[in-house]
N, C-alpha and C positions, 0 to 999 in steps of 0.2 A: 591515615586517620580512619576510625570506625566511625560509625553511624554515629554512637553515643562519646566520641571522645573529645577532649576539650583541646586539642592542638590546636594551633593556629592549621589552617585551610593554604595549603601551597600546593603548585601545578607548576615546580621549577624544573621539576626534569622534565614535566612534557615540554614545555619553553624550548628547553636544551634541544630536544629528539628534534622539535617543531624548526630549527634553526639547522638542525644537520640535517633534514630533509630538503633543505631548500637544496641542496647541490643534487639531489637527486629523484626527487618525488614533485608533482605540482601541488603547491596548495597543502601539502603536507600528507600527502595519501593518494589515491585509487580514484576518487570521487570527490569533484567540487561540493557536494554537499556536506562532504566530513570534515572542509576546511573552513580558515579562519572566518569567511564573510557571516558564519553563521557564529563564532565561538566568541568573536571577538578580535581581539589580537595573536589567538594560536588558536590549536582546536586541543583536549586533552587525549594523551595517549591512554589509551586501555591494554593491560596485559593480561587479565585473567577473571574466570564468572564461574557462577555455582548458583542452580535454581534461580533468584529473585535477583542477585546481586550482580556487580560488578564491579573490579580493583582496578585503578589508573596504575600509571608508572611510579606515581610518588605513593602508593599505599593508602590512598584514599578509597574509601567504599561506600557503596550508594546502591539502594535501589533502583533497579533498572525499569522505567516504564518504557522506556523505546524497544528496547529486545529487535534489535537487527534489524530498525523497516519496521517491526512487525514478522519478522522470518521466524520465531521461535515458539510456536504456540504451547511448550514445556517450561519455559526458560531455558536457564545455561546448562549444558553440560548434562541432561537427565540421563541418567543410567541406563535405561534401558533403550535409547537412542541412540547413546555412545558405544553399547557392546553391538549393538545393530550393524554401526560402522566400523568397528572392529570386526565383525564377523565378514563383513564385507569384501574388507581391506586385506582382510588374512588370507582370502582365495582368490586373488586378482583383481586389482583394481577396476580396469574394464576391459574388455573383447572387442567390442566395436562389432559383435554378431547377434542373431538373435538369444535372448536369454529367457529362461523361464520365470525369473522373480521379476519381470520386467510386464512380461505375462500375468502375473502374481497383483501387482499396483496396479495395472487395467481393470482388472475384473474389482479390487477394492475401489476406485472411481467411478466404473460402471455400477457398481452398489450406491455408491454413497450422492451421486450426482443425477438429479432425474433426467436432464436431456444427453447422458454420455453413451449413444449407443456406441460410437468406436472414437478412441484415445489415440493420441499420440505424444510423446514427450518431444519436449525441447531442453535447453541449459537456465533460458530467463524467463523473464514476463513479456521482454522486448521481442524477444526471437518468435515466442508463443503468438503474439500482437501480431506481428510482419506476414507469420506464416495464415493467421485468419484471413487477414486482410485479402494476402494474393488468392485462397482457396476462395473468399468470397470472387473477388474480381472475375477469378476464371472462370468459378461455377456458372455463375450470373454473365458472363458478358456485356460488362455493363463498366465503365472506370471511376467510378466517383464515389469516395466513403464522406459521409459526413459525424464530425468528433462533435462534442460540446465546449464550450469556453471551462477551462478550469481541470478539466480532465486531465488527463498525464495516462498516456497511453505507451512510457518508454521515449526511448530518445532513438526510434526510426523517425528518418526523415519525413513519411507523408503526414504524421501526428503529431509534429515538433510546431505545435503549436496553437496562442491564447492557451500558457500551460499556466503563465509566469506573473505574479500580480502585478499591476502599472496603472498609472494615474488614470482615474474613468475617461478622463478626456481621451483618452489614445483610443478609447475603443470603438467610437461609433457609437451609434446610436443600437436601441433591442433591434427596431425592425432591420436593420441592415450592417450589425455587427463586425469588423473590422479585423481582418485575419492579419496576427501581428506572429512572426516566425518568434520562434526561442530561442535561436544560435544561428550564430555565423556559420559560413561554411556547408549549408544544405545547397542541395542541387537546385539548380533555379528555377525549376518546373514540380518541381518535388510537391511543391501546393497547388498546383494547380488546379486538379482534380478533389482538392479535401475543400470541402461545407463546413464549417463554425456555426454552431447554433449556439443559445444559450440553454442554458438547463433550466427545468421545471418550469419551462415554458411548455407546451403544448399548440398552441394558435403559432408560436416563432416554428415549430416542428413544420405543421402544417402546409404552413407558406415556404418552406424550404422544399421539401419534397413536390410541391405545386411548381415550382418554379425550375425544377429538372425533372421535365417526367422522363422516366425510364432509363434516366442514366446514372441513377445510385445503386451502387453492387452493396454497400454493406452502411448501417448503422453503427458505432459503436460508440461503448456507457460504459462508465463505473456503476455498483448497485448502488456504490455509496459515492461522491464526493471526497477523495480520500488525500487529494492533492492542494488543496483550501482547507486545511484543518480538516474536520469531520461537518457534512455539509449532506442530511439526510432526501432523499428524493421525496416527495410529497405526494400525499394520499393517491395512489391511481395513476402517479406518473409515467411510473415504469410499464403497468399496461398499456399505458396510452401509447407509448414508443412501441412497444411490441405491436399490436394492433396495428400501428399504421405500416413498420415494416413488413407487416404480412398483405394487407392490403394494397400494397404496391410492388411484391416482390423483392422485397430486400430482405439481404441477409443481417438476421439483429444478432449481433455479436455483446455477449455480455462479458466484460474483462474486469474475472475476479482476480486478477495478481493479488492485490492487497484484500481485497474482503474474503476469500477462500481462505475454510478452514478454520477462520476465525467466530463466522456471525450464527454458524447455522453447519449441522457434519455436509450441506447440499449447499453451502453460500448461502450468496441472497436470491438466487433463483428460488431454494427452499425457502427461505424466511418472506420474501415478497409474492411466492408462489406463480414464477415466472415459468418460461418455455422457449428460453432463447437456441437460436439455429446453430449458431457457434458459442462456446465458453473457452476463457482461458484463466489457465495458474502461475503462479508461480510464487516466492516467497515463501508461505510458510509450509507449502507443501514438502520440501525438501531440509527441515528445522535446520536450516543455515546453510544446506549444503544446493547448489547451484543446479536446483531440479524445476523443470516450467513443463506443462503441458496445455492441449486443446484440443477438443474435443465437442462432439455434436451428433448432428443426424448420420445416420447412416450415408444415407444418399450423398448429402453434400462433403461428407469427408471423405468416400469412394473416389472424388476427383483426385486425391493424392497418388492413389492407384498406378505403380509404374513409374512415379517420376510424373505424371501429364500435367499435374502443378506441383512446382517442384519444390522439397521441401528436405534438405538434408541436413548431417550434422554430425561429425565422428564421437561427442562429444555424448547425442541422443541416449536416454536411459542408461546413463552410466551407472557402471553396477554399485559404486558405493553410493551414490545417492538414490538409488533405488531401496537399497538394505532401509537405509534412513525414512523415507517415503513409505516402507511398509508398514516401517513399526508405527513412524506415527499415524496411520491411517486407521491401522489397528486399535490403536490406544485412543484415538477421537471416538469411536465407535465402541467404545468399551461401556458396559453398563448404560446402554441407549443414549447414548451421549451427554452419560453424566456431566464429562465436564465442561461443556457449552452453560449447563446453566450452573455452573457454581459459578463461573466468569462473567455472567448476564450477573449475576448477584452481586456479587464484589463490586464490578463498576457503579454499579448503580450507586450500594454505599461514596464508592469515591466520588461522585457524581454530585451526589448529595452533599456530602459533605464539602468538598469545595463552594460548590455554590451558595452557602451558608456562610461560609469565611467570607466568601468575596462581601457577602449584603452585610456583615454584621462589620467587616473594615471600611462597609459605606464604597469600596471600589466598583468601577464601572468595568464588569467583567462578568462573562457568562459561559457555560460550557455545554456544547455542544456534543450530542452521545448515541451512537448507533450500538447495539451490543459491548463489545470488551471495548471499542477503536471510543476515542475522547479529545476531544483540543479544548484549551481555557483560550478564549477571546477577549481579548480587551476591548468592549465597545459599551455604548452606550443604547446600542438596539436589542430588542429581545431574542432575538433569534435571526443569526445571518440565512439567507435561503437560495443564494446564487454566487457565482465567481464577483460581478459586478458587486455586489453589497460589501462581501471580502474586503475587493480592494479599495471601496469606498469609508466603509466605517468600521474595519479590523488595526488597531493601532498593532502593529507586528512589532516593533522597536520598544515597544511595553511588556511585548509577552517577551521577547530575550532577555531584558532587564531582568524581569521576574526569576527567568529559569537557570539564567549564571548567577543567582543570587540561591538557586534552591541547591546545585551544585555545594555551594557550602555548608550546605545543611544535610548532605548525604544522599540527594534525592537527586537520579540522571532522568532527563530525557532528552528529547530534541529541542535546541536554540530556534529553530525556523518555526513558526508559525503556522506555514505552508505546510508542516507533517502532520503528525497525530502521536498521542501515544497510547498503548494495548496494554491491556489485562492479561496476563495469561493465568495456567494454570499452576505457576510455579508461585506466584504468588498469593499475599495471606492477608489475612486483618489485620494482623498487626502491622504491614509494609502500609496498608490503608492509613489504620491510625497512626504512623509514622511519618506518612507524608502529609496529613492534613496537620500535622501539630509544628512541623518543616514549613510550611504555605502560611500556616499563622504564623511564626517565630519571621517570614521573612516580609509578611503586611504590616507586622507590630514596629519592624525598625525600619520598613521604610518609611513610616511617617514620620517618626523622631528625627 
């Protein structure tokens, strides 16, 4: 089915795939998040994309707001991405030794990143996260990081967790917050050293760090809220973490996996005009291909030096995702980073314009927007501003309703609530006014 065709809407061969995967895949795939508890009753197969779009298995096409995570700051398939990886691919996949394009993307990150005096890659955002953590711990001598409720720092054990929405009852109270793991199976000391704060608190910061002096080795933040829909930090916040981390010697780790590349050519370091000690990547640094880095002061990332905090990986700067890495670093910075704001532009249209559908279908619903990254919330509050608010007045079972309803209408994102969906640069105004006139067509019959 196209965009504009009038078939009936069917997803029988992903049903099918989704049925013959059970004898060999969980959940239908790679990741519990691509399966059914988010789809429904299956999740849909995808076989093929081009800039903006995306085709299932049964020949249905849609606009794509999800774009991998958020991994694709081109969309599908950009040309000059793909010969990037073909040029790559052509001269060996990888060495596993030192490479000079490798060399090549350090020096584009130390450009583009204000606090990157020395890089190192990694494969994920996870691996990136695990290696800050122990460089902070070792640098510092000190064992204790402390995350925020709602964050999503990967699925290492010491951050695996308050990732996950759950009834506010579960949590505890602000001042004394409730560290509640995300999966089974962690080691059972694995928390013991990790602090829960809440976000956009400041006085909760406070009294945490008051109450372990001198045994916190690192801080670590999203710049945005990017695991709660889109959930922006508030005026001054992020100074105010910084500041105290310096104030007391902690290492402030800011973890751009999801907002790198996307808000700003420098993150949100550039865009909130931050100065954090460690940064890390990953997602869309690599446009799909499985590229993480972190990066910082000079000083504190010397401790990798030798092996003395150890951080390996045969996998590190591999050469086809370094080819990819170039180009699009190159091409972010093209024209002064034209296309950060054609993307600031775009969203904001779609921004607008949703929020106008919601108030004129009288729906209790509002969208929330940092740069390209965007969630529509079902609620009846103006603005969610913490994990707790989330899980208290985010009806999540409202916004999946909506979005396997928009699926019939040509328009993909993500089912969960808990994600977000990104603007890129592959898309137009007309996928804008495609999708607002998709959002109305699917307000108009739900109320019928």
């Amino acid at each position: 089915m196209g965009i504009t065709s009038t078939v009936a809407f069917s997803t029988e061969h992903s049903k099918q795939l989704y049925q013959r995967s059970q004898h060999v895949l969980v959940d239908g795939g790679s990741s519990s998040s691509r399966g059914p508890a988010n789809y429904g009753e299956y999740p849909i197969f995808m076989k093929s994309s081009k800039g903006s779009r995306i085709y299932d298995v049964d020949n249905n096409e849609y606009i794509d707001w999800m774009m991998a995570f958020g991994a694709l700051p081109w969309g599908h398939a950009d040309a000059e991405i793909t010969q990037a990886i073909v040029d790559g691919a052509s001269s060996g996949a990888h060495f596993a030794t030192a490479t000079e394009i490798e060399l090549e993307v350090a020096e584009l990150l130390q450009q583009m990143i204000p606090n990157a005096e020395i890089v190192r890659f990694a494969n994920t955002g996870t691996e990136a996260v695990m290696a800050a953590i122990r460089l902070a711990r070792g640098y510092t001598g000190r064992p204790k990081i402390l995350k925020f409720e709602g964050h999503y720092h990967g699925w290492y054990d010491d951050v695996l967790v308050s990732s996950n929405p759950l009834p506010t009852s579960a949590l505890g109270i602000t001042r004394d917050p409730v560290k509640i793991p995300d999966s089974s199976g962690l080691n059972r000391h694995a928390l013991d050293d990790t602090i829960v704060v809440p976000w956009n608190d400041v006085e909760a910061l406070e009294r945490a760090i008051a109450n372990h002096p001198g045994e916190i080795a690192a801080i670590i933040t999203e710049g945005v809220m990017a695991n709660m829909g889109v959930i922006a930090p508030e005026e001054g916040y992020l100074q105010s973490v910084q500041r105290l981390a310096r104030q007391h010697g902690i290492v402030f780790i800011l973890d751009e996996t999801v907002t790198g590349f996307r808000i700003a050519p420098g993150g949100c370091q550039q865009h909130y005009q931050l100065d954090p000690d460690l940064v890390t990547f990953g997602k869309a640094l690599g446009c799909g291909l499985p590229v993480a880095a972190f990066a910082g002061r000079a000083e504190l990332m010397g401790a990798l030096k030798a092996g003395a905090v150890l951080h390996y990986g045969t996998h590190n700067a591999s050469r086809i995702g370094m080819h990819a890495a170039r180009a699009n670093l190159r091409k972010l910075t093209r024209n002064n980073g034209e296309a950060f704001s054609y993307i600031w532009r775009l969203a904001a249209r779609l921004h607008e314009g949703l929020n106008e559908i919601f108030r004129k279908a009288g729906i209790p619903a509002i969208v929330q927007r940092v740069g390209p990254m965007f969630q529509i919330m079902f609620t009846e509050r103006p603005s969610i501003r913490n994990y707790r608010d989330f899980c208290q007045f985010v009806d999540r079972k409202a916004y999946q309703q909506f979005v396997l309803r928009l699926f019939e209408q040509g328009v993909y994102t993500t089912p969960a609530a808990t994600l977000h969906s990104i603007v890129t640069a592959a898309h137009t105004e007309a996928d804008v006014e495609m999708t607002l006139a998709a959002a109305s067509r699917v307000l108009s019959s739900s109320k019928t």
